[in-house]
N, C-alpha and C positions, 0 to 999 in steps of 0.2 A: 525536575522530572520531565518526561519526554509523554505527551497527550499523543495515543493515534487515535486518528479520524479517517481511518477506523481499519481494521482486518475483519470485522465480524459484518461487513457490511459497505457499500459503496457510498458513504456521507454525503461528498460532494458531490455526486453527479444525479442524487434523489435527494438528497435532504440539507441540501448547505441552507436554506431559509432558517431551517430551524437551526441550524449548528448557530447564523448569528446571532440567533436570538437570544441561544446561553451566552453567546459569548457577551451579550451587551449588558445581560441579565448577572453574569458574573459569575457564572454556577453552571453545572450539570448535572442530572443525575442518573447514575449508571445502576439497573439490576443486576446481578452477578446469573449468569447463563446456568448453573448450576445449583444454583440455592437460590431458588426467586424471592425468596422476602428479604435476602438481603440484597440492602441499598448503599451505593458508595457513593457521596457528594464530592467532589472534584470542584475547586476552585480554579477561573479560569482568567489569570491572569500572568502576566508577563514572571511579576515576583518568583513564581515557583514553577510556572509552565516555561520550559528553557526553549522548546521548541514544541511548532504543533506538525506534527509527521501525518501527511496526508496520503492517502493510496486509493485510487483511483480509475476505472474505464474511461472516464468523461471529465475534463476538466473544465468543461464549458461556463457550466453554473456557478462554479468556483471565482469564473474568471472577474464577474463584477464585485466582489466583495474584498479583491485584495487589498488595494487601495487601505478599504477601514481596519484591516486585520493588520497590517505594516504599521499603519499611524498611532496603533494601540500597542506597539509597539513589539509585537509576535514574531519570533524566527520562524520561518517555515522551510521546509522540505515536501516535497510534494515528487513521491511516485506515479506515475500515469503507464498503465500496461497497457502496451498495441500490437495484437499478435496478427496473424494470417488469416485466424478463423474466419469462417462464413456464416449463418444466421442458422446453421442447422446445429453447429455446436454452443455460438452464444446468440442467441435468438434477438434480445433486446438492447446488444451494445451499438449503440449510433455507426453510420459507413467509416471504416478506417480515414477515409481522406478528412473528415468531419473532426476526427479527434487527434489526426495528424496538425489541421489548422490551429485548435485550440493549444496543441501544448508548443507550437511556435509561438503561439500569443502568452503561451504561460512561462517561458522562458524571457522572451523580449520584457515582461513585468518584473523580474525576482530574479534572473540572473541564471546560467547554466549552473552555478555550485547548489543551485535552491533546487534544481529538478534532473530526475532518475527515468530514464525508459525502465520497465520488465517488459520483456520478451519472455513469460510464462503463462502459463507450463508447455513444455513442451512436449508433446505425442508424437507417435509415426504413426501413417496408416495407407492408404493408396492413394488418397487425395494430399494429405498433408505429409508429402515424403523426405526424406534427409533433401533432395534437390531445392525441392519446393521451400522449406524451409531456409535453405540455402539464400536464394532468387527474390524469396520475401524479407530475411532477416537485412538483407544489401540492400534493398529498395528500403527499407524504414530508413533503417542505418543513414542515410543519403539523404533524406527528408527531413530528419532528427538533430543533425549534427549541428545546425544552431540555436538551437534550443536545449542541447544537453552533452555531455559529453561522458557518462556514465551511462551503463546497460548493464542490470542484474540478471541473468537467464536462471532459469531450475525446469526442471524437466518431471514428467505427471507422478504425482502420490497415491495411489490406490489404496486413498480412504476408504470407507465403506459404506460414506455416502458417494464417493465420486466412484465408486462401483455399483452403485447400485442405479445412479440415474446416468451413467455412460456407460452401461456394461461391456460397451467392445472397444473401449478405451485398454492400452496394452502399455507393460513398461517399457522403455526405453532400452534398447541393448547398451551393454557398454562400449560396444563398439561403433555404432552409431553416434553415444553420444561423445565419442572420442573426435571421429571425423567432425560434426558440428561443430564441436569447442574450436578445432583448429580450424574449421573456415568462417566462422565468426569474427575468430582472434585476428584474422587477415582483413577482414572488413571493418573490425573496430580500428589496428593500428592507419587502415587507407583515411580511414571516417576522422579518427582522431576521440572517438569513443572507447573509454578503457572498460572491458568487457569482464565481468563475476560473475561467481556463482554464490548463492547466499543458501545454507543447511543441506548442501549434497554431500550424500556419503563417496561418492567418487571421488579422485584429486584428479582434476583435468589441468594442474597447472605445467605439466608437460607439452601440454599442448598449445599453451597460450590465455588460458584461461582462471585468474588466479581465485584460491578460497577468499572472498570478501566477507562482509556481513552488512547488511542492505543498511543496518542502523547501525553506526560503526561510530566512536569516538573520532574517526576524521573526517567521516560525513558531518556531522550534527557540529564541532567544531568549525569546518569551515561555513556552511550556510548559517549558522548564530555570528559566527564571528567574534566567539569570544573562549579562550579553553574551558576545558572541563577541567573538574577533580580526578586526583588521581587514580581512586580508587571508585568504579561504576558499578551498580550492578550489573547482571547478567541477563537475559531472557532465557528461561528453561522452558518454551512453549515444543521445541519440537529439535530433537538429538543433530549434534554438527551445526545450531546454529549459534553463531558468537556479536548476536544484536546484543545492544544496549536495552534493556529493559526500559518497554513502555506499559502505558494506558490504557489501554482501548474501551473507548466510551461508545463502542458501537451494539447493537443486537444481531446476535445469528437470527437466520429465517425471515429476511426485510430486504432483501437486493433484491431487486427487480430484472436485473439483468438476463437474469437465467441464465446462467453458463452450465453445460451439462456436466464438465468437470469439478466445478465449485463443492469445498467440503464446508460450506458456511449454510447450504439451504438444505433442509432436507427434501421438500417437493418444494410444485409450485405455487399446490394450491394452500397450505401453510403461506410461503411467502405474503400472497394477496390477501388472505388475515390479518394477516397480522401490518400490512403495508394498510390496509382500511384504518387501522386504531392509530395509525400516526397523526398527531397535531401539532401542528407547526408554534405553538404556545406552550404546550408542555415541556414540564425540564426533563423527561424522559423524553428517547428518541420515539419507543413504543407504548402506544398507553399514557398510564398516568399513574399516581400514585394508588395503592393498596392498603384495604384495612391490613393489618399485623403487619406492613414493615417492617423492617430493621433496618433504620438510616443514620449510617456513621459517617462522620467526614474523614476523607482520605488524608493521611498522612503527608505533607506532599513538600519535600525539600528540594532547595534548586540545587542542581549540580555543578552549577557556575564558580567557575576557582576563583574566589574573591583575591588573594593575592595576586595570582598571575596577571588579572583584571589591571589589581592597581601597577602593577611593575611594569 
């Protein structure tokens, strides 16, 4: 199975102390967003975790723990998104040049096949114009290229949280996002970064752009290094995407970040609640355990093709 750390929340870049603490601990425990008394225990070890997929603003904090997380013998994959914005739309992600440095250090550790730029979501608007996106996506691009040679783009979702705390956030034309795709596609093939998109309903692969899927049986393949089975399941979280089915041992309403597009928080002042109850001791990310749980251990098979292993 495929652990993420995390979609529902930025792990490593607020909570990697605690992430190692399960992991030395040898357990997690995840509330289900949806039904809070039930409880899923995830076992956290190399046996049945094939890979731990990380996704990221910040990989700084991350960055002293690899070392133990390698020797314990963990594949990783690790996303890290570095967009254009300014602190008016992500308030509390670190200066670009800050996180540009650390995923050069995070590459130089674990290898270009182990780590993924996103360049998401992408908006237009009068400050952040096709140009400008343009001028920014070629400047990362150029800063990035030894540390990764994969770029995921997707362009803004008009959840109804990300409408309600970015309200003059606008979709994307398809015509805008056609010209982007092809001047990317020109800067990833100069860069040597191969450039996707992961759950767009568009096909922008005329342009240079082809349909990926950010967890993909030859991503998690190459950075494990070892094949899969033939037959994986799917991730049904959201229509057009064709990830691998993961984990996610994170909580909605705990990033810190504050991104005003983010569909994981609903405000901010939720977030700082519930960011109060974290204890870096607990096997939960938020909180702790509850009278009436319901705690079941997670089913949790490796996907690892034991034959092809041995052949």
């Amino acid at each position: 199975m495929l652990l993420f750390v995390s979609g529902r929340t930025d792990i490593p870049a607020f909570y990697a102390d605690w992430f190692m603490n399960r992991v030395r601990a040898g357990f997690v425990d995840v509330r289900n967003p949806y039904y809070a008394r039930q409880v899923t225990r995830y076992r956290l070890s190399p046996d049945v975790v094939d890979c731990l997929v990380f996704c990221t603003k910040n990989p700084a904090p991350l960055l002293p723990h690899l070392p133990e997380l390698r020797a314990r013998g963990f594949a990783l994959y690790i996303f890290v998104t570095i967009t254009p914005y300014g602190t008016e739309v992500e308030p509390n992600v670190p200066p670009k040049s800050a996180v540009v440095d650390a995923t050069l250090a995070l590459g130089a550790a674990i290898g270009k096949p182990n780590v993924c730029w996103r360049y998401d979501p992408i908006f237009v608007d009068e400050t952040y114009s096709v140009s400008a996106h343009i001028r920014s996506f070629r400047q990362l691009a150029e800063q990035l290229r030894p540390a990764t040679d994969r770029c995921v783009i997707s362009f803004v979702d008009l959840y109804e949280k990300t409408k309600r705390n970015f309200p003059a956030v606008q979709e994307v034309s398809r015509a805008d996002q056609q010209f982007l795709a092809q001047a990317f596609s020109r800067v990833g093939a100069q860069t040597r970064i191969r450039v996707e998109t992961c759950a767009e309903q568009v096909d922008l692969s005329a342009f240079g752009v082809a349909a990926g899927a950010c967890v993909s049986r030859a991503v998690i393949e190459r950075a494990a290094g070892f094949p899969l089975v033939a037959s994986l399941p799917v991730q049904h979280l959201r229509r057009h995407c064709g990830c691998i089915a993961t984990h996610d041992i994170g909580a909605y309403n705990s990033c810190p970040h504050g991104c005003r597009y983010c569909y994981a928080n609903d405000d901010a002042a939720l977030v700082r609640k519930n960011a109060a109850l974290h204890d870096p001791q607990s096997s939960f990310l938020i909180g702790g355990a509850r009278d009436g749980d319901e705690l079941h251990e997670a089913k949790q098979v490796s996907l690892r093709d034991a034959q092809l292993c041995l052949l």
